[in-house]
PAPASE-50410 format. One record per residue (C-alpha): x, y, z; residue number from 1. Coordinates in Angstrom, 1 decimal. Example, Ala and Ser with C-alpha at 12.3 -4.5 7.8 and 13.67 -1.06 7.14 Angstrom:
! PAPASE-50410
{east 12.3	north -4.5	up 7.8	nr 1}
{east 13.7	north -1.1	up 7.1	nr 2}
END
This chain:
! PAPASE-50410
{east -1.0	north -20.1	up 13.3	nr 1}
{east 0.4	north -17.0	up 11.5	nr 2}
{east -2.1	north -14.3	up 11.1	nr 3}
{east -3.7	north -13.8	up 7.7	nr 4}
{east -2.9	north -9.9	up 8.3	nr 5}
{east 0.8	north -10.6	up 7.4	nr 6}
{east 0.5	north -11.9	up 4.4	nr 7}
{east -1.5	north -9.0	up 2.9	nr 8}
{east 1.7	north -6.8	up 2.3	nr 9}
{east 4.6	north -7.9	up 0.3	nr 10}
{east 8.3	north -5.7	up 0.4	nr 11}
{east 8.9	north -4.1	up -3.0	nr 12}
{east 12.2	north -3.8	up -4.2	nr 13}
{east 12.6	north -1.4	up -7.4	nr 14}
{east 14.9	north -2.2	up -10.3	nr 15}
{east 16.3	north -0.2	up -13.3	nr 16}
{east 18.7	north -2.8	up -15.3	nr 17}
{east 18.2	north -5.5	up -12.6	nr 18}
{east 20.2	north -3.1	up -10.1	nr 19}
{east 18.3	north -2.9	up -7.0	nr 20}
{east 17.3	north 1.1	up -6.3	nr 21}
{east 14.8	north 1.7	up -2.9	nr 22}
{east 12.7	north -0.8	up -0.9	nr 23}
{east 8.5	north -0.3	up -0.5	nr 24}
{east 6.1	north -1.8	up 0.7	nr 25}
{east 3.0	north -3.0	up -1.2	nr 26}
{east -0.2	north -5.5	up -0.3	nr 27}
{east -2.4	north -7.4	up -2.5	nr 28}
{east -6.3	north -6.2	up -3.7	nr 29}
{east -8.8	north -7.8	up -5.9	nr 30}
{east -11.9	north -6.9	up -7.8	nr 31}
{east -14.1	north -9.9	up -9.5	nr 32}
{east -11.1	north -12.2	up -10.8	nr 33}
{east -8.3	north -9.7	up -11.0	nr 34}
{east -5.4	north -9.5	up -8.7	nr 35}
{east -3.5	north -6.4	up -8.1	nr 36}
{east 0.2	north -5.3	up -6.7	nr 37}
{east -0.9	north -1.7	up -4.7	nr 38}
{east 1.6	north 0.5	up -3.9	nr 39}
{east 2.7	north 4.5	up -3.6	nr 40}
{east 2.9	north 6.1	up -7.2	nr 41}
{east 6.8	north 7.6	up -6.2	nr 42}
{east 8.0	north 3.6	up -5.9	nr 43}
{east 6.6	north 3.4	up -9.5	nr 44}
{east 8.0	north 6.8	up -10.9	nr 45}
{east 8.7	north 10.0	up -8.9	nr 46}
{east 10.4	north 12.7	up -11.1	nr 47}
{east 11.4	north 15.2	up -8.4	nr 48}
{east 14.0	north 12.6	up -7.1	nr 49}
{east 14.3	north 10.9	up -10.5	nr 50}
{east 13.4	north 7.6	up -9.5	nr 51}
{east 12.5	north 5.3	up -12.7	nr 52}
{east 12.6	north 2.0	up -11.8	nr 53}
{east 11.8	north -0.6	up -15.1	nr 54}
{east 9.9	north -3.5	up -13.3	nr 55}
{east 9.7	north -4.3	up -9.1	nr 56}
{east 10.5	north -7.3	up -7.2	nr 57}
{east 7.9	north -9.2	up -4.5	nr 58}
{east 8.7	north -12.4	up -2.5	nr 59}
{east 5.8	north -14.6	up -2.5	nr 60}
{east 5.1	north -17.6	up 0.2	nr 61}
{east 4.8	north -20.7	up -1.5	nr 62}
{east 3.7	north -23.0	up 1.4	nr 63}
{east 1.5	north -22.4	up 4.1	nr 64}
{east 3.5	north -25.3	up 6.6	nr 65}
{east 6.9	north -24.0	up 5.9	nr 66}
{east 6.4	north -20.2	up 5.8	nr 67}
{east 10.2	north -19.6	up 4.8	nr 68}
{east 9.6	north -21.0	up 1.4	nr 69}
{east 9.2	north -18.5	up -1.0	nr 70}
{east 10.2	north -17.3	up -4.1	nr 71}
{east 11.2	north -13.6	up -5.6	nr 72}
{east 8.8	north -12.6	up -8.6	nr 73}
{east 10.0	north -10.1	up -11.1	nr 74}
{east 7.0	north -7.9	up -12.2	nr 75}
{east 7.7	north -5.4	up -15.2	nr 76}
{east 6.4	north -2.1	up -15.6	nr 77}
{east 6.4	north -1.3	up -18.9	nr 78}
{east 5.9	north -2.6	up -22.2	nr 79}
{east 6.9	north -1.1	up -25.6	nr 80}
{east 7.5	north 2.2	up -23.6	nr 81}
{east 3.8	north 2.2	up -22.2	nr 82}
{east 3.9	north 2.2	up -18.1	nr 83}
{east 1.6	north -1.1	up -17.1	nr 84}
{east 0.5	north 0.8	up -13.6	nr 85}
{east -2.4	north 2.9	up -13.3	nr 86}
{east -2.6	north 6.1	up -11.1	nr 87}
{east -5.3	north 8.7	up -10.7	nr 88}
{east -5.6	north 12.7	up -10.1	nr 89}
{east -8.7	north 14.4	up -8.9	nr 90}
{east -9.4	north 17.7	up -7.9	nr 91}
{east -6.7	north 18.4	up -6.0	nr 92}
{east -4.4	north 16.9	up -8.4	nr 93}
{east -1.9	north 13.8	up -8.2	nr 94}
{east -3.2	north 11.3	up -5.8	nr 95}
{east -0.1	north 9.3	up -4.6	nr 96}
{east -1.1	north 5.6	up -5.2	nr 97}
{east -0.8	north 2.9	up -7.9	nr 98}
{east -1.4	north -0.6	up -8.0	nr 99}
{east -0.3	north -2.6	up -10.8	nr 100}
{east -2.6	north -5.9	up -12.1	nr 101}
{east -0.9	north -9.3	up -11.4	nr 102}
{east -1.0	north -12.0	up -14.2	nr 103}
{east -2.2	north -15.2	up -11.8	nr 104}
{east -1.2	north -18.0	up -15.0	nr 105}
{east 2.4	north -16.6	up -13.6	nr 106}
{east 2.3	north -16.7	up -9.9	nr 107}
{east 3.5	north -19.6	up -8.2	nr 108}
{east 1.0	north -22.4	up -7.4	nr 109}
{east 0.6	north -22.7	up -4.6	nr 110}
{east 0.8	north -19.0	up -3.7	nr 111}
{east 0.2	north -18.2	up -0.3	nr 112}
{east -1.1	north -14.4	up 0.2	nr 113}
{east -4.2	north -12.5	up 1.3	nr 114}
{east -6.1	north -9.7	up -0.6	nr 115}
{east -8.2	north -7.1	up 0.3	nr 116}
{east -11.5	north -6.3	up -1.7	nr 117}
{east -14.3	north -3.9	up -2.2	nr 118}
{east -15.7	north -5.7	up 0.9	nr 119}
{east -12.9	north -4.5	up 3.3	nr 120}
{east -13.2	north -0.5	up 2.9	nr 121}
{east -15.7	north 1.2	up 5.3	nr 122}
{east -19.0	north 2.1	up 3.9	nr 123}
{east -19.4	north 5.5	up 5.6	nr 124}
{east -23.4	north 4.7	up 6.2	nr 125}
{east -22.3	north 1.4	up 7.9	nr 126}
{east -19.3	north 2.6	up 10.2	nr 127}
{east -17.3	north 6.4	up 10.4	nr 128}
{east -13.9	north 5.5	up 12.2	nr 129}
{east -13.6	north 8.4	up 14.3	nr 130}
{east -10.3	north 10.2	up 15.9	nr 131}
{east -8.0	north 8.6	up 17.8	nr 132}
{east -9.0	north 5.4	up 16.7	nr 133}
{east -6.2	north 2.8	up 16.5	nr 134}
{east -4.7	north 1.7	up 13.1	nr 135}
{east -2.0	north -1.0	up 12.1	nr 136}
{east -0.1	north -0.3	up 9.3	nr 137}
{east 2.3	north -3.6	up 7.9	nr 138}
{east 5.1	north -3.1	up 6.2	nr 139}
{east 8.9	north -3.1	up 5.7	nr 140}
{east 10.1	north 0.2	up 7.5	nr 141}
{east 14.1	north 1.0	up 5.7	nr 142}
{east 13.3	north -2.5	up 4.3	nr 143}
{east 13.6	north -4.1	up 7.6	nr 144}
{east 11.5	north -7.5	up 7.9	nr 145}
{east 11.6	north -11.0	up 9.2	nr 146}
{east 14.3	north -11.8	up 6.5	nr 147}
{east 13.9	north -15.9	up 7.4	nr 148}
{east 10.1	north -15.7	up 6.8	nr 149}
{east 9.6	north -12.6	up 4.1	nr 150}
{east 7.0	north -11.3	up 7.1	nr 151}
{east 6.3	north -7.4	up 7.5	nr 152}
{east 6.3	north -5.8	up 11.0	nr 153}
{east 3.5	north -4.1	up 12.2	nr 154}
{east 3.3	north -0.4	up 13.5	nr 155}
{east 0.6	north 1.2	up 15.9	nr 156}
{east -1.2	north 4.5	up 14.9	nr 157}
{east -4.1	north 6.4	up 15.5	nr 158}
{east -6.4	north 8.4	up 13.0	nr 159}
{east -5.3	north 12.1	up 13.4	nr 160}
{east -7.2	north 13.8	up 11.4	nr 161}
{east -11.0	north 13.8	up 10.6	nr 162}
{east -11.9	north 10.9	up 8.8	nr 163}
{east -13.6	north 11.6	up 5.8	nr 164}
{east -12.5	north 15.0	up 5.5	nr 165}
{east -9.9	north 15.6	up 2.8	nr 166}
{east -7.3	north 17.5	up 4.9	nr 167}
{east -6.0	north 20.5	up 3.5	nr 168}
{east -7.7	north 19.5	up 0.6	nr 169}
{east -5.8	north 16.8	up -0.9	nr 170}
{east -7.7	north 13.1	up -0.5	nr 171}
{east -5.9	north 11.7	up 2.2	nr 172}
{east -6.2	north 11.8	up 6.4	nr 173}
{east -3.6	north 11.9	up 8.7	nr 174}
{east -2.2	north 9.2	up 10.9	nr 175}
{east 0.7	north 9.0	up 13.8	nr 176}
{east 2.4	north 6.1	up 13.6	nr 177}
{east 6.5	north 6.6	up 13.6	nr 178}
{east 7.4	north 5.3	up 9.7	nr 179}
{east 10.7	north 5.3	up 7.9	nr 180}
{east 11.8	north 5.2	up 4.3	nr 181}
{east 10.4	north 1.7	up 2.9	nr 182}
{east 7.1	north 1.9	up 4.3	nr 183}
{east 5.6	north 3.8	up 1.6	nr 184}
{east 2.5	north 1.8	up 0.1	nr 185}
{east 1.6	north 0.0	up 3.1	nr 186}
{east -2.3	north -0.6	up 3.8	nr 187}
{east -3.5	north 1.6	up 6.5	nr 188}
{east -5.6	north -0.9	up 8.9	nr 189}
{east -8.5	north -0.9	up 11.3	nr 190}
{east -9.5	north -3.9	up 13.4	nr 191}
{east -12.5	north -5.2	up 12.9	nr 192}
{east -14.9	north -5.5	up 16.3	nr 193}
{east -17.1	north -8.3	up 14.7	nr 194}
{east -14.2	north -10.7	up 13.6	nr 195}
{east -14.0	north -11.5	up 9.5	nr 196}
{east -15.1	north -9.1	up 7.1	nr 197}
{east -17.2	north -10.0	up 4.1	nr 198}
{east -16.3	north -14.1	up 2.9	nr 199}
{east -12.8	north -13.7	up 3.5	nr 200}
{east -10.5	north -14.6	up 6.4	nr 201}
{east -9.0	north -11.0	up 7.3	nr 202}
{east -10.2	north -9.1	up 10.4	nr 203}
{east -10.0	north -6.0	up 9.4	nr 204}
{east -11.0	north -2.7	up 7.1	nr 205}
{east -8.7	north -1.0	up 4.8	nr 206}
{east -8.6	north 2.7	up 5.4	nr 207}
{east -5.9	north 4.0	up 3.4	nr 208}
{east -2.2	north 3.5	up 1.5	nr 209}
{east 0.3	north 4.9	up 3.7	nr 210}
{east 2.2	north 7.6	up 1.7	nr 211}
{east 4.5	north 10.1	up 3.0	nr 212}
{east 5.6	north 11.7	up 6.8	nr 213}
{east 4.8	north 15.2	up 6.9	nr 214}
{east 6.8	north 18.0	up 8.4	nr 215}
{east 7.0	north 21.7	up 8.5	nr 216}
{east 9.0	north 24.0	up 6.2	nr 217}
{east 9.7	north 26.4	up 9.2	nr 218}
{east 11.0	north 23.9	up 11.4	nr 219}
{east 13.8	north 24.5	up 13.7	nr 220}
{east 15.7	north 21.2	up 13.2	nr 221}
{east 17.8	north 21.8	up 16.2	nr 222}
{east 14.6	north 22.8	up 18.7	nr 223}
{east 11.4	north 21.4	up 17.1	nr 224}
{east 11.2	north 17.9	up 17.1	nr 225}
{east 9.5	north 16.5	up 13.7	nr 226}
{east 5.5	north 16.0	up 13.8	nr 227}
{east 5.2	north 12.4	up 13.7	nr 228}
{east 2.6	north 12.6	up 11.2	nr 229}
{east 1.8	north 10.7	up 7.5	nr 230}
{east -0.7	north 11.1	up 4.7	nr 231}
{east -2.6	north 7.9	up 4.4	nr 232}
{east -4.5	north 8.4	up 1.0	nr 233}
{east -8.1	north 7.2	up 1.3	nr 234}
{east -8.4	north 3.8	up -0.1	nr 235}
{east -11.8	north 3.8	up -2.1	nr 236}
{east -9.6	north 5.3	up -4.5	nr 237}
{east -8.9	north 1.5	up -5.4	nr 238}
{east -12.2	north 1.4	up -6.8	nr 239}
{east -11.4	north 4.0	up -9.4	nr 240}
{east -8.3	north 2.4	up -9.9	nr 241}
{east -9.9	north -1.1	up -11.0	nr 242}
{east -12.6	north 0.6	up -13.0	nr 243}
{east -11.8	north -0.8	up -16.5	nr 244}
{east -14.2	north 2.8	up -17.5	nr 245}
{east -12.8	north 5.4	up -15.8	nr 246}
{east -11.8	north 8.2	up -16.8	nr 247}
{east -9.9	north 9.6	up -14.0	nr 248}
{east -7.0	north 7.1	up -14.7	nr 249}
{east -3.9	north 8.4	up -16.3	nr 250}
{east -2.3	north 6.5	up -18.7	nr 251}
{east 1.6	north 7.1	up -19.3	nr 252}
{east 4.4	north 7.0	up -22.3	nr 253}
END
């Protein structure tokens, strides 16, 4: 039995003119009826390294006895010159997720994945994951995978900043796990000590969307080695995200 956990993420591949450019990582979310692609906002634009993709590429499982059946599904993101992703800012300004909605008359029945939901982020009343608490974090590190089965690998972190507490301002926390390039938009995960959360079959809470490694500008590249750290943005920025009446989404031309 392969655990639900790995079919949560899905390895992005970006496209401009059907030319493969970067690899990601993204996992699946849903609110009511709606099902959406989550990801970083750089895999879906990101001007400083002038990265504009036209649509991203998934591999979906198509069978739940033969786990190396699956399919590639195109996923375009724009439409008459209007971006199809929403992302956010808040007060400290560009928040470093997207997610994108998936049309379900066009994925392929069956379709075998796993999405999180409002039920899966921690309700701070109910449970504060504290420091040095561990985290996994799925994905597809340099785009690296189980290639026969389409299956992320899994890394090991620990919270390493306050939880809660937007550090330095900005609304993310930090984490330690060792990430690469391709990892960007994978869910930041905490095992759940009471098995399945809410109705559905995963075991775990989604903490954040795995963004960036962080360094220092004053680093001595041949003495200091780097800090092993990443921004994980919070996720209950997915809520504002799937508001349909929110006005902190940007909209794009």
């Amino acid at each position: 039995m392969i655990e639900t956990l790995l079919f949560t993420a899905a390895r992005i591949q970006t496209l401009s003119q059907g030319q493969v450019l970067t690899n990601a990582t993204g996992f699946f979310f849903k609110r009511d009826d709606r099902l959406y692609l989550v990801s970083s906002r750089h895999v879906f634009v990101d001007e400083a390294s002038r990265h504009f993709p036209d649509s991203v590429q998934i591999e979906l499982h198509t069978s739940a006895e033969n786990v190396a059946q699956t399919v590639r599904f195109l996923i375009p993101i724009y439409r008459d010159g209007q971006s199809l992703w929403r992302q956010a800012v808040d007060g400290g300004g560009q928040i470093d997720v997207a997610l994108i909605e998936l049309d379900r008359q066009f994925l392929p029945d069956p379709c075998i994945l796993h999405a999180f939901s409002e039920a899966h982020l921690i309700d701070p009343l109910v449970k504060q994951p504290e420091v040095g608490e561990p985290l996994l974090i799925p994905g597809y590190p340099l785009g690296f995978s189980d290639t026969l089965h389409a299956l992320p690998v899994v890394r090991h972190a620990i919270i390493a900043s306050s939880f809660g507490m937007r550090f330095q301002g900005q609304g993310y926390f930090l984490t330690d796990a060792r990430t690469h390039r391709g990892s960007s938009g994978a869910p930041v995960l905490m095992r759940s000590t009471k098995g399945h959360v809410g109705d559905s079959e995963l075991s775990c809470y989604l903490l954040g969307i795995h963004s960036a490694r962080l360094d220092v500008g004053t680093r001595d590249v041949t003495v200091d080695e780097a800090l092993g750290l990443n921004c994980a943005w919070y996720a209950d920025i997915l809520m504002t995200l799937t508001d349909e009446t929110s006005s902190s989404i940007e909209s794009r031309s």
